[in-house]
N, C-alpha and C positions, 0 to 999 in steps of 0.2 A: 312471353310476347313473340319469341322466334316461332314456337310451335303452332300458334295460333294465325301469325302470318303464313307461313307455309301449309295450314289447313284452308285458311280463306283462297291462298294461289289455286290448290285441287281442288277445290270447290268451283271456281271463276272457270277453271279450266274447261272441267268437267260441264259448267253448265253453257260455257263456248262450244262445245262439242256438239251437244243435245240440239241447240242453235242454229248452227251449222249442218246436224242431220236433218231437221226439221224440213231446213230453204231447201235443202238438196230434193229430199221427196216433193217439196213442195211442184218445185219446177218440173219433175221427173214426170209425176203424175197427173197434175194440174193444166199443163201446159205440153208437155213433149207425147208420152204415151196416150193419150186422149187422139192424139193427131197422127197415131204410127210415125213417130219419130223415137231415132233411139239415142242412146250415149255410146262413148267408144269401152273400152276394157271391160268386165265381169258383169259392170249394170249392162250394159249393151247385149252381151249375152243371154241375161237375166231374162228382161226385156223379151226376145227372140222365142225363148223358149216360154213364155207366161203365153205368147201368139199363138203358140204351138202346141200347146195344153191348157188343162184346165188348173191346172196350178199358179196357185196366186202369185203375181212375181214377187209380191215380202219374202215370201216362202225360198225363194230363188237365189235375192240378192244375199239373203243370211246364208243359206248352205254351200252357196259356193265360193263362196269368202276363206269358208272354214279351216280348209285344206291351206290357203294359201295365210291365214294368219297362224298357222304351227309355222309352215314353215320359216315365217318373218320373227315367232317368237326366237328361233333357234338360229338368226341370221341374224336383224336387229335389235331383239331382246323383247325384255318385258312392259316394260312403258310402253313399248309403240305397240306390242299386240293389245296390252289393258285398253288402251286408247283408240283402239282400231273396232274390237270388237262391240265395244261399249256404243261407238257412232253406228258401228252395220247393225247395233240390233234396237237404235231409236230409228233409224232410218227405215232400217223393214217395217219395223210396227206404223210408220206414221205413211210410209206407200199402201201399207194394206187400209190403212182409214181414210187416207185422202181419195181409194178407189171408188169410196161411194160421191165425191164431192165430183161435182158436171164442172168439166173444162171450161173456161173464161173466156176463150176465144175460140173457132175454128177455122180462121182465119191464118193457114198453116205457115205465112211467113210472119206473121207473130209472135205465133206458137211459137216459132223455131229462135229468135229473137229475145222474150222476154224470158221465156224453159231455159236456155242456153244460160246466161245472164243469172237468175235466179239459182240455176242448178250450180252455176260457178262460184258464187259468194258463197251459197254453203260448203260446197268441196273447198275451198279455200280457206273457211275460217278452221276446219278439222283438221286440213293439214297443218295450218298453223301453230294450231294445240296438239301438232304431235300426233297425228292418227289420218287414218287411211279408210277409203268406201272401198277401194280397187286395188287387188289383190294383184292384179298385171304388172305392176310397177312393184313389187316384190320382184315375182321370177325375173323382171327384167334386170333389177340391179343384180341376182345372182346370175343370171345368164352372159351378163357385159362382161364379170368375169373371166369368161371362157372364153369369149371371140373378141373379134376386132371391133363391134359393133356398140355404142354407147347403149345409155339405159334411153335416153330420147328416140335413138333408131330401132330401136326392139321394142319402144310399146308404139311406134309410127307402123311398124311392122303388123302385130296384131292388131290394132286398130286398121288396118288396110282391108284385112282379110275377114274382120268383125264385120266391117260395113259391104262388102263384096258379098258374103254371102248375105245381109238385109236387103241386098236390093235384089235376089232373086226370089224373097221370101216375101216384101213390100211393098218394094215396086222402085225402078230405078233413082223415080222424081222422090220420094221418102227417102233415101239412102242418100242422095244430094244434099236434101236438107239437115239429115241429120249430120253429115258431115259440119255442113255451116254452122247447127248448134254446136258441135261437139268444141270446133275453132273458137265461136264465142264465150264458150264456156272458161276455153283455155285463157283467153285473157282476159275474164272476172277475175278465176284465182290468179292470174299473175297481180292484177291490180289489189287484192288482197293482203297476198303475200311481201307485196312493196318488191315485185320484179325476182322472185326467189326462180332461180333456175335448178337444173337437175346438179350440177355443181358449186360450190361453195367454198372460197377460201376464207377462212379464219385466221383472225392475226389476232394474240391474247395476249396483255403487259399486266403481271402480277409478281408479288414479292413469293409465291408458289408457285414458282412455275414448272421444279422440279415434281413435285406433287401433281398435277395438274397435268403436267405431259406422261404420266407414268398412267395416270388411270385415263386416260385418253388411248395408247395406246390398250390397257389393258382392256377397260368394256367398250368402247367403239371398234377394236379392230386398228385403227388408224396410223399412220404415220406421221410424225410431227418431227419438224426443223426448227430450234431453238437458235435467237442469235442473240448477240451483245449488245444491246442501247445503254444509252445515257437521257436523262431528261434535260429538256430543254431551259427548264426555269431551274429545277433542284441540284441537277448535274449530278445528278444519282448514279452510280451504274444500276443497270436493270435486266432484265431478262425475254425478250421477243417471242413468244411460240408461235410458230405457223403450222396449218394444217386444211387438207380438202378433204369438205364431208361432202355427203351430197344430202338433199333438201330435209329427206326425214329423219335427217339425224338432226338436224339444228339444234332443236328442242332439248335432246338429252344432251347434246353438247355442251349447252348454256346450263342445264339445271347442274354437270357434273363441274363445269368450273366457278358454280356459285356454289359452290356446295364445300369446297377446299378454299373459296377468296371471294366475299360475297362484292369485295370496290374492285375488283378485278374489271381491265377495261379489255372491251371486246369487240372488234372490228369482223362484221362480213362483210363480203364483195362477191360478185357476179363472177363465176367462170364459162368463159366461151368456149373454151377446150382443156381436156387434160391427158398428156400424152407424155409416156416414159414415167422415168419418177418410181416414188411405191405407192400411188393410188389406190392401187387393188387392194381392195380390202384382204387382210391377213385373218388367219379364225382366233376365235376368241376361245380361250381353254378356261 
């Protein structure tokens, strides 16, 4: 029965994903590049260069992903690159088929409106399940790293310069709109994700929790602060773990402390900043 539940979960997963690439092309194609409008990070790119050649952009959005899913295999691991890669290459395929389908509207504030919207639900429902279209938000989590600057202000950063050079290549008034899809796009998937920001505390109460904080640190990287509770009705003592992931780790968080305590209870919450501390992710041996 366990086996069979956790094949039906990769399955549901898996076919949230395909879903979720589906609406993203949907919007992409249907709605935004029909009207030279773009998105921010790698599709945005993508995008630019399909303008600029005769090369299909499926062809675009998959290869240049590529590079940026090793390096997430070897930062974030293997779920999120399985997961990542599996959405860029339903996503390419169904941009290259929706290329023959005539845009819905051209009616460019729209376009820019319902693309935005559409394109968001799907990025959102992938992130959810753990996988990535936009390879930008990799290098940015390893680049926060190294500087003062969060993983939010370094893909605000190339996104600045993605849409700067579109509007010399589109034309200013395109480069504006796509800015406003890109905006609405951003809170679909907020509203998807039920408000998941680039940071995330976890707060985990399990009879495992020595277990639990050992392979947390060991395949997330992570640091984790264990404290003393007692319950309120059992007056048990118990064991508190806390810990900041940021948004694409959730997923493997959740699967790795139901995996050691499946009644295991697990609180996330929103972080607005995270400063000092050992946030910085540490490497994983």
């Amino acid at each position: 029965m366990k086996e069979a539940n956790k094949l039906l979960h990769v399955l549901l997963k898996y076919a949230l994903l395909a879903v979720g690439s589906v609406f993203a092309a949907a919007g992409l194609d249907i709605f935004l590049v029909p009207n030279s409008i773009i998105d921010g990070g790698i599709v945005g790119v993508s995008i630019i260069a399909s303008f600029l050649t005769v090369i299909p952009l499926g062809v675009y959005t998959f290869a240049l992903n590529i590079p940026f899913l090793f390096i997430g295999y070897k930062q974030i691991g293997k779920s999120f690159v399985v997961s990542s890669l599996f959405s860029t290459a339903v996503f390419s395929l169904f941009v290259t088929l929706f290329h023959a389908v005539p845009s819905l509207t051209h009616d460019v504030l729209l376009a820019t409106v319902f693309g935005g919207i559409i394109l968001g639900v799907g990025v959102g429902l992938i992130l959810r399940c753990g996988g990535s279209l936009d390879g930008t938000e990799i290098i940015a989590i390893i680049l926060s790293r190294r500087s003062f600057l969060s993983v939010g202000q370094i893909v605000m950063v190339m996104n600045i310069v993605i849409f700067t050079f579109a509007a010399f290549i589109l034309g200013w008034d395109r480069a504006l709109y796509s800015i406003l899809a890109y905006f609405i796009a951003q809170k679909a998937i907020d509203v998807i994700l039920d408000g998941v920001d680039e940071a995330k505390a976890v707060m985990i109460v399990s009879d495992q929790s020595e277990e639990i904080s050992e392979a947390i640190m060991a395949r997330l990287g992570r640091g984790v602060t264990v404290w003393e509770g007692q319950g309120g009705f059992s007056k048990e003592k118990n064991r508190i773990i806390f810990s900041v992931v940021t948004r694409l780790e959730i997923t493997k968080l959740r699967a790795i402390v139901h995996e050691k305590d499946e009644n295991a209870f697990i609180t996330v919450h929103d972080v607005a900043d995270v400063t000092g501390g050992r946030y910085k992710k540490r490497a994983i041996h």
